[in-house]
Every structure is written in C-alpha cells, then in structure tokens.
N, C-alpha and C positions, 0 to 999 in steps of 0.2 A: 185238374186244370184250374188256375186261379184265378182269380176276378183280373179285373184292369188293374183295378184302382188299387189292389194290393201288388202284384203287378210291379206298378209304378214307384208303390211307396218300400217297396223292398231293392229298386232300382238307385231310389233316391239317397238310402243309406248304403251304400257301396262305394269304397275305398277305389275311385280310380278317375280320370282324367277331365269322364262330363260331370263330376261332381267337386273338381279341385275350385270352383271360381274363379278360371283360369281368364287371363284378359282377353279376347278374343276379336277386338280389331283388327281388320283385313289387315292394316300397314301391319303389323305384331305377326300375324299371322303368316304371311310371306317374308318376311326376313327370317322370323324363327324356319319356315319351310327352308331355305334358300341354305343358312344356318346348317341345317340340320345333315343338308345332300353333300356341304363340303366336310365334314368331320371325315365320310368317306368307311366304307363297313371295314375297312384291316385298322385302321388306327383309331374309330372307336368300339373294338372288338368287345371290351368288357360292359360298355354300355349300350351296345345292337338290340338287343331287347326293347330294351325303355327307348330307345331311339326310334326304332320303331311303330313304338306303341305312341311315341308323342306329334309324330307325323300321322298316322293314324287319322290322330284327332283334329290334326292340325288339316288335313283333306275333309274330314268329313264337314266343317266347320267352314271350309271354303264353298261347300256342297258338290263335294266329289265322294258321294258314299261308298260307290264301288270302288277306289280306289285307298280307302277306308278302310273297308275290308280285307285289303289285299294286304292294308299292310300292318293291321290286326293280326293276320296269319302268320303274316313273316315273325311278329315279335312271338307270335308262340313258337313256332320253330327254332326260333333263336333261344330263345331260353333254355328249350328242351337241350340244343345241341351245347348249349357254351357251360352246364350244370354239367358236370361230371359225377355221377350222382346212379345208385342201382335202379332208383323210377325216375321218369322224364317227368312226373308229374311233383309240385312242391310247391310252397309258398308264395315264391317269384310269382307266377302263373295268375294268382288272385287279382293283381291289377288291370292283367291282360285280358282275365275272363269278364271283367268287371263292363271292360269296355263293348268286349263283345257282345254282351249282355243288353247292353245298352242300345248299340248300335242295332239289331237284330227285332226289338223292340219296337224304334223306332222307324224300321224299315214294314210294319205292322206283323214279324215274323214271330208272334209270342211264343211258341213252341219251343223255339231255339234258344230263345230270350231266358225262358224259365228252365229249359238244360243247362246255359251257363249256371245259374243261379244253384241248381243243384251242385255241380262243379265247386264251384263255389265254396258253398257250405257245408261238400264233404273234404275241402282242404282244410277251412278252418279249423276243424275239428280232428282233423290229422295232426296240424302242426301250429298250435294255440300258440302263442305271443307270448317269451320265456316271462314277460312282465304283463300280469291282470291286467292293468290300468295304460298298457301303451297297444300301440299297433305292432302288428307285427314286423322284425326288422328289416325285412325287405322289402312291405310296403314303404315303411318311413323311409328309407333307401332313395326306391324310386318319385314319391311322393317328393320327398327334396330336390333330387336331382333334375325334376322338372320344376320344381317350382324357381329355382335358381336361373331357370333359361329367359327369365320375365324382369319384372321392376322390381326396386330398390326393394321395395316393401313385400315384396316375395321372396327374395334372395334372403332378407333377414327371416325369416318363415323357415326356408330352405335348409339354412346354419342348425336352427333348432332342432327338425325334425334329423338331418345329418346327425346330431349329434345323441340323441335316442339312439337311432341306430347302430351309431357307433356303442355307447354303451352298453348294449345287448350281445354286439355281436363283432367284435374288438377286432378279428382278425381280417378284415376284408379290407387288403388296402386301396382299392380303388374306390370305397367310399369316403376313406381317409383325406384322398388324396382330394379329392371334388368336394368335399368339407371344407378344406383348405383355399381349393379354388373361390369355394362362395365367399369367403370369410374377406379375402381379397381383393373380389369384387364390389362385397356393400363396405367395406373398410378401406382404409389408407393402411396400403401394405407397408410403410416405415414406422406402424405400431410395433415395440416391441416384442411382445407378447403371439403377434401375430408371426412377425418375424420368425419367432423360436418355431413354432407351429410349420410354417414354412419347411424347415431346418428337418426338421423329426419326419415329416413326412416326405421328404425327396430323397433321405436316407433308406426308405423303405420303397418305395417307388423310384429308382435311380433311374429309368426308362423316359420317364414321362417328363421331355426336354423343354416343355409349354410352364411345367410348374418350374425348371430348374431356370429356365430363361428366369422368370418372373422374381426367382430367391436369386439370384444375379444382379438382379437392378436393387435386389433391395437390400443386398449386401455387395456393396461395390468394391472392386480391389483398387488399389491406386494405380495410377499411371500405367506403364505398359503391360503390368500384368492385369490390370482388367481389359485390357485393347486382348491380348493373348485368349485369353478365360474367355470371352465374346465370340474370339474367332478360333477357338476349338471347338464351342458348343456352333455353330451357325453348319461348320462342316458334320457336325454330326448330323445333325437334323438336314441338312440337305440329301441324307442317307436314306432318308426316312421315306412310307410312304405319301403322298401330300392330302396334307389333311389340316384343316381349320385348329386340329388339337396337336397338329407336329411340333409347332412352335415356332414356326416361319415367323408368325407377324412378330411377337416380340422380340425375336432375334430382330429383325430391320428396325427396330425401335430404338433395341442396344445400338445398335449398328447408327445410329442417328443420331444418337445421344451420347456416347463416347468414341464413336469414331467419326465418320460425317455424311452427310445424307446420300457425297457422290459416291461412297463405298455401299451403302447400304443398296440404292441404283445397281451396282456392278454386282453384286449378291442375288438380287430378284433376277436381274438377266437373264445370272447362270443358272437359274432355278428352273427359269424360264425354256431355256436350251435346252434342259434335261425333259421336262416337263410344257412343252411348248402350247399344248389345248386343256392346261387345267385354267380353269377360270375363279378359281381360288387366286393361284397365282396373277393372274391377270389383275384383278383386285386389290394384292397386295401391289404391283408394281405400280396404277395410276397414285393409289395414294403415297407412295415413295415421290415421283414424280411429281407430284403437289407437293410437299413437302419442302421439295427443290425450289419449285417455281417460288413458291408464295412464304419462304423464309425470310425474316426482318434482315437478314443478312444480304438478301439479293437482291441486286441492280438489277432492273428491267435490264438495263439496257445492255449489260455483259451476260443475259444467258443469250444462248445458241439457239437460234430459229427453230434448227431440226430436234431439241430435245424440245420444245416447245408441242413444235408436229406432230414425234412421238407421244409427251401426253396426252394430245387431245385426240390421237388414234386410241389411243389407250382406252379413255373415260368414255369413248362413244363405243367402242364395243364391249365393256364390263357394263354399259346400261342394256346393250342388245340383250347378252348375257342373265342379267338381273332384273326382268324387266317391271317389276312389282315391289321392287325396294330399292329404285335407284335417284331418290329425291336427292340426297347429299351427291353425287356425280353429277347430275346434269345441273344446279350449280355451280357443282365446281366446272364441268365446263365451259360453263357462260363465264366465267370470272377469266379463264382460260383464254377464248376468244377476244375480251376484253385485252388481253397480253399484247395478241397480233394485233390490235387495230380492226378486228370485225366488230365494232359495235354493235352492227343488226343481228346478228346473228346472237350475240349473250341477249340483247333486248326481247328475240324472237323465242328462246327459252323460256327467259322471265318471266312474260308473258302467257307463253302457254302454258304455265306451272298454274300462273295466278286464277286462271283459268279452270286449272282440273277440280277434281274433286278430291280436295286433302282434307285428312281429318284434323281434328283441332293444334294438336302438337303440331303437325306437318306445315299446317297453317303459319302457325307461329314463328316456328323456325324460319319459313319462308318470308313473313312478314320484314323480320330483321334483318334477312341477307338484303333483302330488295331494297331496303330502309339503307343500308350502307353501299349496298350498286348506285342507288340514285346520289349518293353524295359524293364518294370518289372514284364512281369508273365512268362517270357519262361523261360525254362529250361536253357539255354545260352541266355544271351543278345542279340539283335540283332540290332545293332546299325543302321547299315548302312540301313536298311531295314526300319527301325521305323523312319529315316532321310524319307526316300522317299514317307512312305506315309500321313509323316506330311504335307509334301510338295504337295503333292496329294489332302489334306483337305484344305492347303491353295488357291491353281490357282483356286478355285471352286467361281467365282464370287458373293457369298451368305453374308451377315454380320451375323455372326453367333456367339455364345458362343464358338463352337469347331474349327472355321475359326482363329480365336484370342488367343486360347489354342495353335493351334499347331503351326503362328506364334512367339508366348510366348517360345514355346517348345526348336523350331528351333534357337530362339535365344541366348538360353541357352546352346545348344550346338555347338554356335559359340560364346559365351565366354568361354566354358571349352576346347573346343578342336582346338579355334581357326581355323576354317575351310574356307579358302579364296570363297569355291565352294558356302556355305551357305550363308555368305556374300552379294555374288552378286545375287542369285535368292532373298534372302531380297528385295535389292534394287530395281530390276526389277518389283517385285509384286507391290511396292510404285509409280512406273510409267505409 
C-alpha cells in the first residue's frame, strides 16, 4: 500500500482528462454536456469511448460523481466492445483507467485508485509507444479529440497531437478525419492547403456527410449544379441517424447560402416530421428561423405573424430543452418579441439575464446585445444607457467579436456626437 502523497504524485503524471488543463467553467461545461448527448451513441460510434470518457469528466466536474462513474464504465465497455481485437484489454483503455484512477482516489477509495494504476502500468509495458519520445497513439488520439471540443488555443494543441498520432499510426481513418475537422475549426477552411486535406480525407471517409457538407462550401460548384450537389447530400443525411455529427446543421447553412433560408426552413420541418422530439433538431430549426426573421434582407413588415409565432414557440422550448446553455436564445427571443410589439416582455428578459449569474464572456456578450437593444429596439432610444453598457462590454479583458463591436459602436458615436467623455475612455482602454 502506498503513501498519499505518492499516491497522488503518480496520479498527477497520468495521460488522461483531470490532468489535460481542461477549461472547466460551468457555461463550457454544460454546452460541451449538452454537445456531447446530441452526437447521439450510433453516429458517434467510433468515438463512444472518449465520448464517454469526456462526459465522465464533464459530470464529475459539475459534482455529479456517481454519475461520473457511470459513465467511466460505459467508456470502458465501449472500448472493450468497438476494439475487435483477441484481448478486450489494450492501449485505448489507459486514458480511461487514468480517469478512474483519479476519480476513485478522490472519492477517498485508494485501494481501487492504485488497482487502476497497476492496470495502468501493466499496459504500458505491454504496448510501449512505437516512438520513445511520443505518447502513445491512441492516447495522443483521444488527448486531441478532446482537446479540440474547447477554445481556439486548444483546438490548435488538438491538430498537433492528431497529427503524432496520425504519424504513428496512419491507418485509422476516423482520426484522419477529426484532424481535419480541427484543422477547420482553428483555420479558415478556403486555405488551400487545408482544402486539399479536406479532399483526401472525405475520399477515405465517404460516410461522414458533416465533413463532405463542409468540402461543399469550400469547394463550390456553379450555379445549379451546386443547388443539385446541396440537395443530394441534404437527402442523404436526412437518412441518417440524427445526430449533432449527421450533418444537418451545415447542410441548412448550404441551404441558406446558396439556396434561401425559406428552403433551408422547409428542410428542418421535414426533419422535424420525421423526427418530431429530437431536440437537436429543434435547435437547428429556431436558428433557421432567426435567420429568417433577422436577415438584412427582411422587411418587418412583410414577414407573417404566424412564422413569427412559430419562432418564438421554437426558442422558448429549445431553452426548456437546453436549460444551462441557452444565453444566445433567450436573446434571441427578446429581440423576437421586440418583432410583435411586446416590448415588456424582451425588456423582462434583458433584465433577468442582467441579473443572473454569468460569467465573464457571458457578461460581455450580453453587455453588447443590451448596448444595441437599448439603441434600436426601445420604444425611445436610449442613448446614454446603450453608451454605458457598450463600454461595459468593452473594460471586459476578453478578445471578442462583441468586445470590438462595441468598441466600433462607441466610436461611432464619438464621431456623430462628438463626445470628449467617449474619447478619452477610448484612449484609456488602448493603455
């Protein structure tokens, strides 16, 4: 029986999930959870394991440890069963035990904690890492594959370790293929380079309708044959089981971007019909339906009441639905409300947002939507109010899309109003 403190310090050097320095803010937390339950276990059959294992962490971290547990076990099962392989036991397995190890530890169960650990260190020693100086390639694998599910600067982490992997161990295309996916997430998929990458791996992976949507937009056909190409792949993938990875959302993207948002609308419906209580789809339809509404192309005054209706039935029950990551909905349906003519009602939102308990991003974001509600959705303008909490979005130390809007904002109305007060908190934020 070992000490604590060794124990612990043999804990701490272990390849798996409580040791990635993974971002672990509640809001992070519940969308990756949320994230994770629509992939849906048939259509991310190859990744069940680590999916598993990343909800896992993502319960325990909520402080659901039994729950944690559960679903710990599940990613070893899965391993065991989706390895076609003469032992159940192998490499995969090391990340999984890693967690267990941890978790079991930290529930004060050291017994179990240091049976991992033997676990452990008699795989290593079974199946050593074909390169001295690398991990082995189905940690770096899964090591990627979650790191990728986080921020920019993870995702670029992600590409790396993917790509180790890939070098080790060439023939697994579903690593391929989610190497690709990252690559496209921290990059602008009309590189090149990225492009060809694209090409080669949907070649090998002709299945996975999420990557082929995505080399669609980024290799477009002209005129009606990309209208065609769009609307063969949309029928495929409505074949599909539904799942966050089917390809749904970037087909209604295509569908909005070379066909028009009221086809892409007529697409989710039917999906919807087929599929009436996935709440995936429900998700994808309010934001089709945004899309509609709140397009530089559309007149308030010619859309239709009842599609109106419809979305804001939509966005209040995909918040029911989502209820721990639905800050972007229930804006959007205060801006919604603002459509009909219920002012009190976006205000009585606004308010109760302003009100919760968001974390800093959340803040921010929130700061600028509110900063632009007060300036063109109120009833009276509200200038000086919409000044303040542009400026609110701005002191928020984040590099953000909405940090640089309300910058933008504020600087707009110190060339219209010439304002000496705006001015100088400019300046001040530059310093």
């Amino acid at each position: 029986m070992m000490s604590q403190s060794t124990l612990e310090s043999k804990l701490e050097a272990l390849q798996c999930h409580f040791n990635w320095n993974l971002d672990c803010s509640r809001s992070t937390l519940f969308r990756l959870k949320y994230n994770l339950e629509d992939i849906g276990t048939e259509e991310g059959y190859s990744w069940l394991g680590h999916i598993y294992n990343l909800q896992g962490f993502i319960h325990y971290e909520l402080g659901f440890s039994e729950d944690a547990l559960r679903f710990f076990s599940r990613a070893t099962e899965a391993f065991r069963q989706m390895r076609n392989t003469v032992s159940d036991e192998g490499p995969w397995l090391v990340v999984n035990y890693g967690n267990l190890a941890w978790l079991h530890n930290q529930q004060g169960e050291q017994v179990q904690s240091q049976n991992y650990l033997s676990k452990i260190n008699a795989l290593m020693n079974e199946y050593p890492s074909p390169s001295q100086d690398e991990l082995h390639p189905e940690i770096s694998a899964e090591k990627a594959w979650t790191l990728m599910k986080f921020n920019k600067e993870k995702k670029l982490l992600a590409i790396d370790y993917f790509q180790r992997a890939i070098r080790m161990q060439p023939d697994m295309v579903a690593w391929r293929t989610s190497y690709v996916l990252a690559l496209v997430n921290a990059h602008n998929n009309s590189d090149h380079a990225i492009v060809e990458k694209m090409r080669i791996a949907k070649e090998h992976d002709p299945e996975n309708l999420y990557l082929a949507a995505l080399y669609l937009d980024a290799c477009p056909q002209k005129g009606t044959k990309m209208k065609d190409e769009v609307c063969t792949l949309a029928r495929r993938v409505l074949k599909k089981p539904v799942s966050s990875y089917s390809g749904i959302n970037p087909v209604l993207m295509l569908y909005s971007k070379y066909l028009s948002v009221h086809e892409a609308i007529d697409l989710i419906e039917e999906a919807l019909e087929r599929h009436p209580d996935e709440r995936y789809l429900k998700w994808c339809a309010a934001n089709c339906y945004r899309s509609r509404i709140f397009s530089r192309q559309t007149r308030t005054n010619l859309l239709e009441r009842s599609m109106i209706d419809k979305a804001i039935s939509l966005c209040k029950e995909v918040i029911s639905l989502y209820p721990h990551s639905s800050l972007n909905m229930k804006i959007t349906l205060a801006d919604m409300y603002v459509k009909v003519n219920k002012q009190d009602k976006a205000d009585q939102i606004y308010n109760e947002l302003l009100e919760s308990d968001l974390e800093y991003k959340e803040q921010q974001m929130l700061y600028n939507k509110y900063a632009k509600h007060l300036y063109f959705n109120g009833k009276l303008i509200d200038r000086q109010n919409s000044i303040e909490y542009h400026k609110k979005a701005a002191v928020i130390p984040h590099q953000s899309f909405h940090r640089e809007n309300s910058i933008t904002m504020l600087e707009k109305y110190t060339k219209k109003y010439g304002s000496r007060e705006i001015e100088e908190f400019l300046i001040k934020l530059q310093q």
